[in-house]
TORMI-619077 format. One record per residue (C-alpha): x, y, z. Coordinates in pm, whole numbers, padded with zeros to 5 digits, always signed. Example, Ala and Ser with C-alpha at 12.3 -4.5 7.8 and 13.67 -1.06 7.14 Angstrom:
// residues 2
+01230-00450+00780
+01367-00106+00714
//
This chain:
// residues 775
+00303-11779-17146
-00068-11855-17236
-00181-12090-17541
-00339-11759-17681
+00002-11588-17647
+00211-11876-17877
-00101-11909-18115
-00058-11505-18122
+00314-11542-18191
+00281-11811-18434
+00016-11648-18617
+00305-11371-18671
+00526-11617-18827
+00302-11747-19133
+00465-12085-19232
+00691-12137-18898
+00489-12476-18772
+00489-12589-19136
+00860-12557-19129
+00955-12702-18787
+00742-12979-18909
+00944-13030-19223
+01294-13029-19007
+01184-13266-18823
+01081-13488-19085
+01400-13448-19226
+01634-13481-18921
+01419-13805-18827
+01455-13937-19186
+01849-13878-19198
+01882-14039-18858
+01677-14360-18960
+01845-14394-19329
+02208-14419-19153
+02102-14626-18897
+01944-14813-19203
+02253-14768-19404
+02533-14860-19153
+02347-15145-18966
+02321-15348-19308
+02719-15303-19374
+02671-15097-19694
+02975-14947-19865
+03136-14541-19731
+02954-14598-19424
+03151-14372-19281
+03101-14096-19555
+02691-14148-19490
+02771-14158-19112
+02924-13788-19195
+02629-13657-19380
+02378-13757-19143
+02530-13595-18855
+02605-13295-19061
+02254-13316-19177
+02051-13338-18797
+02293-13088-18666
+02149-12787-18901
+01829-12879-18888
+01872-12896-18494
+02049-12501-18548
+01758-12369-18722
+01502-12587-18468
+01649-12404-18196
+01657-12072-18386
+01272-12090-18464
+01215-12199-18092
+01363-11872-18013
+01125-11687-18249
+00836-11852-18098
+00910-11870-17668
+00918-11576-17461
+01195-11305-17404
+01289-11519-17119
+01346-11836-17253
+01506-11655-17601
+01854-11626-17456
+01837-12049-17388
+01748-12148-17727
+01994-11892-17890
+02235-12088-17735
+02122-12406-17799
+02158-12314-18160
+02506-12155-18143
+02590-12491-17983
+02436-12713-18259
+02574-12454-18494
+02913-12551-18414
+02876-12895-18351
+02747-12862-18761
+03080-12635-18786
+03331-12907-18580
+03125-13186-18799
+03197-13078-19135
+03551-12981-19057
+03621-13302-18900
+03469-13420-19257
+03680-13235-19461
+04001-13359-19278
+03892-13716-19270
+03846-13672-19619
+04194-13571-19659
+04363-13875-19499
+04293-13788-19141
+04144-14146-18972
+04119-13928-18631
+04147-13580-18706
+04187-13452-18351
+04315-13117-18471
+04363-12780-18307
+04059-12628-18509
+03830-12906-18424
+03950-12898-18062
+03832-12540-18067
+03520-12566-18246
+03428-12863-17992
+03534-12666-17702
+03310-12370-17761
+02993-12586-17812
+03100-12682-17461
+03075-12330-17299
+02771-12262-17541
+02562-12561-17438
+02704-12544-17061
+02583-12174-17088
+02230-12258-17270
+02181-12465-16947
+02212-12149-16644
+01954-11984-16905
+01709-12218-16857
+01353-12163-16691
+01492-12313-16393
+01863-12255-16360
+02012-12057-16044
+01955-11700-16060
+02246-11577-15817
+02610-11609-15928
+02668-11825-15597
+02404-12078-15755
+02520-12096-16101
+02927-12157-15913
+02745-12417-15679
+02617-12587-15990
+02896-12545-16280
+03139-12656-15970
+02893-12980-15915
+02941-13127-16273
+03339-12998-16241
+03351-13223-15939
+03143-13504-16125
+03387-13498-16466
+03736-13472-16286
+03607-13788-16014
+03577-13982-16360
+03962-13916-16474
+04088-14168-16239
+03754-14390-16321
+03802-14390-16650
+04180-14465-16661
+04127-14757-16450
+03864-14907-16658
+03984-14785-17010
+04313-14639-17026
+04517-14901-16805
+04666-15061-17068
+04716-14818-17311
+05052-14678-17411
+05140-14383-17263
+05285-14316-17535
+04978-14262-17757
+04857-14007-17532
+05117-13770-17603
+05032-13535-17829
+04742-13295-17628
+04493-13288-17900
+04456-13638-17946
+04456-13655-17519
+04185-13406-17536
+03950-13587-17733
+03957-13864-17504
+03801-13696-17244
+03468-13582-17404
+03274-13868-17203
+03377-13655-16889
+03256-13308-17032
+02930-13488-17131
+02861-13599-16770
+02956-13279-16613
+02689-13087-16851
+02440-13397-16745
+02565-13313-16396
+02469-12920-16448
+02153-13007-16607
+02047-13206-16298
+02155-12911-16110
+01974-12686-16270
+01659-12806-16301
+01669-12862-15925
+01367-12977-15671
+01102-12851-15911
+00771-13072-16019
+00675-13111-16275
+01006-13039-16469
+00958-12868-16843
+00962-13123-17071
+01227-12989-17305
+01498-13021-17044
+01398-13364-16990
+01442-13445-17355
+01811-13238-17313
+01864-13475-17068
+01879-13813-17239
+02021-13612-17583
+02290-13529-17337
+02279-13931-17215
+02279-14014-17534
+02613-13828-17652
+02765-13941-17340
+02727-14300-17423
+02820-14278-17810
+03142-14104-17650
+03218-14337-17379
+03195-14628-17669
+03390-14438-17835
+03716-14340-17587
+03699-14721-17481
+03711-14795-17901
+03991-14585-17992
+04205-14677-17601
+04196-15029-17734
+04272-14931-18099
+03936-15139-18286
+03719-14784-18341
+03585-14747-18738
+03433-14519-18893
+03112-14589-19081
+03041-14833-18769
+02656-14804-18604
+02777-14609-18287
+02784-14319-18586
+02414-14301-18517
+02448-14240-18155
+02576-13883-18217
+02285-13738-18466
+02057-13927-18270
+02144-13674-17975
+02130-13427-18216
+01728-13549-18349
+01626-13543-17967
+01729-13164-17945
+01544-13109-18275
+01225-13281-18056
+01261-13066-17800
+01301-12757-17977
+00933-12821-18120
+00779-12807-17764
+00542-12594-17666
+00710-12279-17396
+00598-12338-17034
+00253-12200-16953
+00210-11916-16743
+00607-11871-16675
+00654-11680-16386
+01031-11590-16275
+01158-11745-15927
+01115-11449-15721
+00765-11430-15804
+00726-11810-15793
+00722-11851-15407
+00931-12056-15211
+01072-12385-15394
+01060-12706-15201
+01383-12836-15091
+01608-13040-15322
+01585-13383-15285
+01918-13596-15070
+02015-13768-15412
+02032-13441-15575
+02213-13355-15257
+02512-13630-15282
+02539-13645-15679
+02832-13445-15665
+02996-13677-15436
+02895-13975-15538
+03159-14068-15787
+03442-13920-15538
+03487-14210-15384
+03529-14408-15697
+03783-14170-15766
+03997-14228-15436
+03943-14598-15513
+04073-14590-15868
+04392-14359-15772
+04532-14599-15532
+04507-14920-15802
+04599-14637-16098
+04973-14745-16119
+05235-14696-16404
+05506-14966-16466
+05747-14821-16233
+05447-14769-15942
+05393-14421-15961
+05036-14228-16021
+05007-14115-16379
+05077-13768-16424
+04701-13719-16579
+04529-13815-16273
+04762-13658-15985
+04653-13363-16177
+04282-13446-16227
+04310-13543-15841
+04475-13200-15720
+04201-13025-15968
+03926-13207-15802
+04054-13125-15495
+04040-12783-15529
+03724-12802-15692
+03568-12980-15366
+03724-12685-15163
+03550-12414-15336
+03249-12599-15367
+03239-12657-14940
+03371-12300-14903
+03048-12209-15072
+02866-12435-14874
+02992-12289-14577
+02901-11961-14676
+02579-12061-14745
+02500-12223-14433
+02610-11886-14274
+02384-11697-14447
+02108-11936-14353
+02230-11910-13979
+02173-11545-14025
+01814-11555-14194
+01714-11857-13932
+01779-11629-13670
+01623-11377-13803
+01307-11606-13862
+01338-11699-13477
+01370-11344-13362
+01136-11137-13616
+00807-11120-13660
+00711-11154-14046
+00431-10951-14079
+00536-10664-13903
+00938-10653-13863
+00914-10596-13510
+01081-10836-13295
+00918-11147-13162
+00804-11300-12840
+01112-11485-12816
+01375-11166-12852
+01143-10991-12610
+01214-11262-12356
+01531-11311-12398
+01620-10918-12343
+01403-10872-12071
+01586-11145-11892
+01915-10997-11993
+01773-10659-11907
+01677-10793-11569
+02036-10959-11477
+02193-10604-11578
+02017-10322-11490
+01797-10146-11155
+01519-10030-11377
+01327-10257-11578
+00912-10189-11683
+00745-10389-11916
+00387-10235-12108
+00178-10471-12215
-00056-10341-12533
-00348-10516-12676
-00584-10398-12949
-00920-10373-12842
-01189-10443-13075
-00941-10597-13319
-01081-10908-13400
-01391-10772-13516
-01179-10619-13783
-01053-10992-13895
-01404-11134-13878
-01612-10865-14088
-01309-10779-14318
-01076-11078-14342
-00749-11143-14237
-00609-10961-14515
-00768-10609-14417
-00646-10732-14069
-00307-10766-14125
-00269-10467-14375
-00426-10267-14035
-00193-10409-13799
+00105-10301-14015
+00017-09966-14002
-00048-09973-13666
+00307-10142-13548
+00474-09901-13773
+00274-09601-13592
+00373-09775-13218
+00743-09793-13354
+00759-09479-13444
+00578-09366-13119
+00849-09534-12875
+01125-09460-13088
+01435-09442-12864
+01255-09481-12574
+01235-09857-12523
+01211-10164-12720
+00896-10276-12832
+00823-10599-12986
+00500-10827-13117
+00460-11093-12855
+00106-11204-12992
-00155-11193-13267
-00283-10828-13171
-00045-10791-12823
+00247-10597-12835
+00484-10511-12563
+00782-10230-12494
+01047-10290-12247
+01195-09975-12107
+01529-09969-11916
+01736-09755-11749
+01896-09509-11907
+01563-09388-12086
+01410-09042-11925
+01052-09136-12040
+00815-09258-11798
+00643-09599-11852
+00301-09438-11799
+00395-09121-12017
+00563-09371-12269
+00202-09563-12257
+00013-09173-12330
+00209-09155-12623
+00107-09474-12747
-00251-09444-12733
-00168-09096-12903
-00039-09266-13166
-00337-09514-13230
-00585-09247-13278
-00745-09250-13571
-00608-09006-13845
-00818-08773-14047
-01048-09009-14263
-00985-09276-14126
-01299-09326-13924
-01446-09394-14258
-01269-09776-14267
-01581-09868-14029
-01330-10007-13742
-01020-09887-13574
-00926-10078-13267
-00777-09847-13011
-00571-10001-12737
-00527-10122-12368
-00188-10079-12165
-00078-10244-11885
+00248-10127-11668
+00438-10353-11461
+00781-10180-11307
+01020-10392-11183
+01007-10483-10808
+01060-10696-10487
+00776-10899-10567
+00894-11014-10859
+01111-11321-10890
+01151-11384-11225
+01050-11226-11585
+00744-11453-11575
+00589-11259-11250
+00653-10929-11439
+00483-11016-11719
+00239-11197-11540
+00165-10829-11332
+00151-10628-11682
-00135-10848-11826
-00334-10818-11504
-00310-10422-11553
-00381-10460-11932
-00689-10653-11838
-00779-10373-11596
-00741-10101-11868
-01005-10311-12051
-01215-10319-11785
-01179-09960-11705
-01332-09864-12046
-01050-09936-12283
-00804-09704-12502
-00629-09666-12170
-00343-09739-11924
-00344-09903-11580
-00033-09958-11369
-00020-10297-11174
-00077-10250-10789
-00116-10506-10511
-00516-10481-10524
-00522-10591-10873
-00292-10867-10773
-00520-10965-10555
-00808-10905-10773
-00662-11145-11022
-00602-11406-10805
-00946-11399-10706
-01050-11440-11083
-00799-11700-11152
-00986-11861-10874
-01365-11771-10993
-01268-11878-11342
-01144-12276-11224
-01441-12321-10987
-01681-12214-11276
-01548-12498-11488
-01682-12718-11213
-02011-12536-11191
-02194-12686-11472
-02024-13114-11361
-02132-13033-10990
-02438-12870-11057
-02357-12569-10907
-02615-12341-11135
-02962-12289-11185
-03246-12133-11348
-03459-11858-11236
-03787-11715-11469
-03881-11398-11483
-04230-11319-11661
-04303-11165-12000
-04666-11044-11987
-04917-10917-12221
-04997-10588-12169
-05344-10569-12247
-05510-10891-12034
-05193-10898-11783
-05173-11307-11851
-04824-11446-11850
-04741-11518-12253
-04313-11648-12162
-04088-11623-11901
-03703-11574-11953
-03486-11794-11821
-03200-11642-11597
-02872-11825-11503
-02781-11858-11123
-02475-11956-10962
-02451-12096-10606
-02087-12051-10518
-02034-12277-10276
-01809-12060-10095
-01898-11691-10214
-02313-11792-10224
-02532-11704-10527
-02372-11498-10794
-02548-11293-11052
-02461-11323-11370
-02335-10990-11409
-02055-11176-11205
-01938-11468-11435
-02086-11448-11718
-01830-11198-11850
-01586-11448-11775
-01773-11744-11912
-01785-11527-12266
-01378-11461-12227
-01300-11822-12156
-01474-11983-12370
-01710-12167-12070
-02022-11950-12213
-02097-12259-12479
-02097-12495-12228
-02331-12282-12016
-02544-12216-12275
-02605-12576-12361
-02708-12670-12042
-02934-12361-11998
-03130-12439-12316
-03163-12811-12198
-03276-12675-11843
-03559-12437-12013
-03664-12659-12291
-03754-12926-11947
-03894-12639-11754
-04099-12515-12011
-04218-12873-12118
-04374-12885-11742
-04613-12556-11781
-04707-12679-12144
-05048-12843-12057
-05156-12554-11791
-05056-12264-12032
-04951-12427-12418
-04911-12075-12584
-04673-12002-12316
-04272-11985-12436
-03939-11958-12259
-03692-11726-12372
-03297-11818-12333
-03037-11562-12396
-02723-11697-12639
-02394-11553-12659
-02221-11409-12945
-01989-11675-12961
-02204-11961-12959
-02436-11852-13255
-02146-11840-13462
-02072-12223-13413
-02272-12501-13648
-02317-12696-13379
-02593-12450-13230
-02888-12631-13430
-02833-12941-13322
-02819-12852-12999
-03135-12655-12988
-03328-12911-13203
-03159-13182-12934
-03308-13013-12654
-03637-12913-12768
-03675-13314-12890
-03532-13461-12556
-03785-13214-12315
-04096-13293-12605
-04119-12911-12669
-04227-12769-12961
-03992-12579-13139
-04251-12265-13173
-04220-12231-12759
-03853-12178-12770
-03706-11799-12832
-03361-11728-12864
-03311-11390-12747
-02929-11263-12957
-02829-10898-12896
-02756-10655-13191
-02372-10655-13110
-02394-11003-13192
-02637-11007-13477
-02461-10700-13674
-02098-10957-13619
-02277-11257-13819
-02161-11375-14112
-02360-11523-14405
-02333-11857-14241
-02456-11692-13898
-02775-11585-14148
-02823-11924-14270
-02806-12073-13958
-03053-11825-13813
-03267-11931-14107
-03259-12304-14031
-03380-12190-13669
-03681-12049-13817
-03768-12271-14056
-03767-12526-13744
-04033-12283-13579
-03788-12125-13361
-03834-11763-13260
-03554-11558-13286
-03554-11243-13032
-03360-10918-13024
-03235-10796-12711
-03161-10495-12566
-03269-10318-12918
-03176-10012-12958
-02808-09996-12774
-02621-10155-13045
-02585-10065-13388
-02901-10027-13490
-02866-10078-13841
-03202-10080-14031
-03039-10304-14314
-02955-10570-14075
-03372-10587-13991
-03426-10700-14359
-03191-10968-14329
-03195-11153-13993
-03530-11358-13938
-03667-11184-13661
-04025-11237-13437
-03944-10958-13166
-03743-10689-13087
-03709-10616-12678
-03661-10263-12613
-03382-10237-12399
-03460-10110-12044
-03225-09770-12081
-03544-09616-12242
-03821-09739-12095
-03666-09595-11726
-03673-09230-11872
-04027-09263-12068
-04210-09068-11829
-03978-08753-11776
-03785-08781-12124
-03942-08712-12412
-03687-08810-12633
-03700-09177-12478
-04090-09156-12540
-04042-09054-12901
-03803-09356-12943
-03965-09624-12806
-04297-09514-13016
-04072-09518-13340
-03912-09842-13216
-04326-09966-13206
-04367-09840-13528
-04074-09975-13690
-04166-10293-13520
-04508-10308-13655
-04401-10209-14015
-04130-10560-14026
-04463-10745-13864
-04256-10771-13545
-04367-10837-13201
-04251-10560-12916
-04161-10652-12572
-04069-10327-12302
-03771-10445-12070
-03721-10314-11736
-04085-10197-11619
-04100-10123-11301
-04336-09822-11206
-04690-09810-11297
-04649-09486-11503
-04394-09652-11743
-04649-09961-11739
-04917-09666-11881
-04606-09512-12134
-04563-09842-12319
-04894-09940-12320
-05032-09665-12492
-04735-09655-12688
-04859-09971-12829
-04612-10244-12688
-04700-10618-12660
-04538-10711-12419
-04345-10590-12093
-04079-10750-11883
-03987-10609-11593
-04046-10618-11169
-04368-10454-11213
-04473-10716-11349
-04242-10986-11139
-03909-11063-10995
-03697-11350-11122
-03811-11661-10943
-03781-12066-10904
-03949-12250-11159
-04202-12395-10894
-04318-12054-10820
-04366-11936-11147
-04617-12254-11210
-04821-12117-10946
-04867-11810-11083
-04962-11957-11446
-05194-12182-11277
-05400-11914-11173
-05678-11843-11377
-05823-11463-11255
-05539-11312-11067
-05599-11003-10919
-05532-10629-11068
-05166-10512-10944
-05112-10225-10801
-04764-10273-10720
-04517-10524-10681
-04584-10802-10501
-04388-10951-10197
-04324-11263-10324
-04234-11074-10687
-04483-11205-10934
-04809-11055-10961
-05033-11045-11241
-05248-10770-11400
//
């Protein structure tokens, strides 16, 4: 509940702060003129010690009535009972009064017995209605059985430190017994109130200020049973005060604001755990109790009839209290195994039960497959729609897979976006027509296109055979055929065979020595030229990554560069090919300044911050300008970015680096993503430029690319020339630039010197042998 909602509430009760004020003024000022009055020995102390407590005990009634007027409909139940229990402690006051008054000293009487024994269950009750009290009826038993436990381990306590040497005699009539035990009552509602309240920070204040009223009474009673044992307790004494003192504190906390923004426990989220000495209170003053039964003697040696029975009561009390802590355990058994075996977001089982029936599945039956489903394109949906969206997605889709095995075989989440379904015997269904079904199920549904992404999925089928030894193999087969389903095109199946073994072992292999390449200096850079169309003079050269395998010989990177990007190796690569070209380029600078080099950088690494410094490292350490450096970033990766990819991309051109677009016109080709990244080129991507001359679609779309190039004051290169007649096409289109062998081949840095150290090369006609010529 807001501040705006209690100044609402109160502004509904004209006059209610006014009076709350005023009952407090007068519960404070009865409480200080009997201390006043009893402290300095003046006469029917007792009489005065009577009207005060009568006095603080309405005023605490109506305080807790008004509190119930002004707190919320969940908190109105607690303070209703507050005030029934102040309302007959006011009751059990005045008739105690009324009886003293009569000749009574002590008037432990039936009536007042009563009276006192329902503000027991009323305030005991007022306590499971508070803010933080249990809300199961095994919690509230846990708790009312904790201060049980606490008030019967002080019988035996209590008689050993009070009640030794009193005649057993004076304890006979029950009343008068009764009465001596309201210190233990007080310390088992002190124990429930502790309970209650429980691990939670901070704790509302008004309990807290329950909590020593409750200390309070418990004191002024304990005086008072160890008073009356030893036969010296007076009335009109200044232990009086103690009791409307408890009384003023309730008054205190009646006036306190409600809780802001109360939200119930369920809605709360999970509470931390208790803390160990909230743990052991219960049991703490056990042990005292043992202690105090075996020196707790009569005349004749025998235990006192009072505690054998407070002993078999506590007992019994512990017994039900570890029953329920057995239960409870059991039922956290249950939900930890659950948490071990489930998977939370989805309710399919985990990794973990997947295992651990395959490998029962394998010691039991003939016929074991395993298919192993990932969803392709599914982190895109995370990174340009959030987790949230992501999760929300993959709920639907684990439902749709469930539904889609059904009987069929078991399928389980054994990864962020992997899922796989064991199939035994006993189950008709193929594995590969099981695996149909699945991708059947992942298809889009009518409108659902319109979400922008919906990953479809990749299956791979291991069955169980010779070759396997152990669950690990088969699982180990299945992702090699997932992978091959990616590779195949995705949204299909592949079923493991001894090539793709073989092929995967051959990876495995490709993929360790390539984390050597870049320590051992295995690659290298080759240049191919970017020309201007118009004068045929070389105006950059792309660098091109090279691998020489010492075993297999040069690779292309066609070959490991997919595997760089899906191991995570590309940002190393990339680092060392920008420091590579930044010193290449550095050494053609004073034959050819305007000339730049181009690098390629891979979706993954222009997502990291770390990508400026590197580029402004390696520009700095060759003594390049920044303006000769382009980074060339395909769409795919550019329509991905984030607002911090932007701002990155920003920095880069504010340092004067050019920013390229590759292979434009394959991706997305959004036009709203051309206002917003900080482009100096677009590259037409070869695809079109091989079918200008016969297609005249391809014609029409590189011109519009020109056009649209020209109109965001962008520079146009034309990749993949080769033939003199698509040299002609782009050229009168009105490219720039061209890239391609026409123009010349990919070659070793020294070699491409040569050519820009020429100063009137000679018209081409074709391409030449050694693969650069100029026109």
């Amino acid at each position: 509940m807001s501040r705006r909602d209690v100044e609402q509430v109160a502004a509904r009760l004209p006059g209610q702060g006014r009076v709350g004020r005023a009952g407090l003024i007068v519960a404070g000022a009865a409480v200080t003129a009997e201390a006043i009055w009893l402290v300095s020995g003046l006469p029917n102390g007792a009489l005065v010690s009577d009207l005060g407590a009568l006095t603080v005990a309405g005023v605490a009634a109506a305080a807790c009535v008004g509190a119930a007027r002004r707190h919320p409909a969940t908190l109105r139940r607690f303070w209703l009972l507050l005030a029934a229990t102040m309302a007959f402690s006011f009751a059990g006051r005045a008739l105690w009064t009324s009886q003293r008054l009569l000749g009574e000293s002590l008037p432990h009487t039936l009536p007042v017995g009563l009276i006192f024994a329902a503000s027991l269950l009323t305030g005991t009750a007022a306590l499971f209605c508070s803010t933080t009290a249990p809300h199961t009826t095994v919690g509230r038993v846990r708790a009312l059985l904790d201060g049980l436990i606490v008030g019967l381990a002080l019988v035996p306590i209590g008689w050993l430190l009070v009640f030794r040497n009193v005649d057993l005699a004076d304890l006979d009539e029950p009343l008068r017994s009764a009465g001596l035990l309201y210190p233990m009552f007080d310390l088992m509602q002190l124990t429930i109130l502790i309970a209650v309240v429980g691990p939670r920070r901070p704790v509302w204040q008004p309990m807290t200020v329950l909590g020593v009223s409750l200390t309070v009474r418990a004191v002024a009673d304990a005086i008072y049973v160890s008073l009356v044992a030893a036969g010296t307790y007076q009335t009109g004494t200044p232990i009086d005060v103690f009791w409307p003192l408890s009384y003023l504190l309730i008054v205190v906390a009646a006036r306190m604001a409600p809780p802001r923004d109360h939200v119930p426990d369920e809605e709360a989220g999970e509470l931390p755990l208790p803390p160990w000495r909230r743990v052991v209170l219960p049991y703490l003053p056990v042990g005292g109790a043992i202690v105090a039964t075996m020196f707790a003697r009569d005349a004749d040696g025998h235990t006192p009839l009072p505690i054998f029975l407070a002993m078999m009561a506590l007992l019994a009390a512990l017994a039900l209290r570890q029953g329920l802590a057995a239960n409870e355990n059991r039922r956290l058994v249950v939900q930890l195994r659950r948490l071990a075996y489930v998977d939370q977001l989805t309710g399919l089982p985990n990794r973990l039960a997947f295992i651990r029936r395959l490998r029962g599945a394998l010691r039991g039956t003939d016929r074991v497959a395993v298919l192993l489903l990932d969803l392709d394109g599914f982190k895109q949906v995370n990174d340009r729609f959030g987790h949230t969206t992501g999760d929300t997605l993959l709920s639907g889709l684990s439902r749709r897979m469930r539904r889609a095995v059904g009987d069929d075989g078991m399928i389980a989440r054994v990864g962020g976006d992997e899922f796989a379904v064991l199939v035994t015997d006993g189950r008709p269904l193929t594995p590969e027509r099981l695996a149909e079904r699945l991708l059947a199920a992942l298809q889009p549904s009518p409108g659902e296109e319109l979400v922008g992404v919906h990953p479809s999925a990749s299956i791979g089928i291991a069955e169980y055979g010779p070759q396997h030894i152990s669950h690990t193999d088969l699982l180990r087969d299945a992702d090699i055929a997932m992978y091959a389903a990616k590779a195949a095109g995705k949204s299909a199946y592949r079923r493991c065979t001894q090539g793709l073994r073989e092929s995967a072992v051959s990876r495995a292999e490709l993929i360790a020595d390539l984390r050597r390449a870049v320590d051992e200096e295995q690659l290298h850079l080759e240049f191919q030229p970017i020309v201007d169309l118009a004068t045929g003079e070389v105006r950059s050269a792309e660098a091109l990554v090279r691998w020489r395998h010492p075993r297999l010989g040069m690779l292309s990177p066609a070959r490991f560069l997919p595997l760089a990007e899906e191991t995570g190796l590309i940002i190393a690569i990339d680092r060392w090919v920008i420091h590579e070209a930044c010193r290449a380029a550095a050494t053609w600078q004073d034959q050819v300044p305007a000339a730049t080099v181009a690098v390629n950088i891979a979706a993954s690494h222009l997502r990291r911050p770390d990508l400026i410094a590197t580029v402004t490292e390696a520009t700095a350490g060759a003594g390049l300008a920044p303006r000769a450096l382009t980074l060339e970033l395909t769409e795919s990766a550019l329509i991905e970015g984030s607002d911090a990819v932007l701002d990155r991309l920003r920095q880069l051109r504010e340092l004067g680096i050019r920013i390229a677009i590759d292979d434009f016109g394959t991706g997305y080709s959004s036009l709203s993503y051309l206002h917003r990244i900080p482009a100096t080129e677009l590259k037409i991507d070869r695809s079109f430029v091989a079918r200008i001359p016969e297609d005249a679609r391809a014609y029409a779309t590189v011109e519009m690319v020109a056009r649209l190039a020209d109109a965001f004051d962008l520079a146009v290169v034309a990749e993949g020339v080769e033939t003199q007649r698509q040299h002609d096409a782009v050229a009168a289109i009105g490219c720039v630039q061209g890239q391609g062998y026409r123009y010349g081949r990919p070659t070793a840095l020294a070699e491409l010197r040569t050519v820009l150290a020429g100063t009137d090369p000679p018209e081409v006609t074709g391409v030449a042998e050694s693969g650069l010529t100029l026109t």
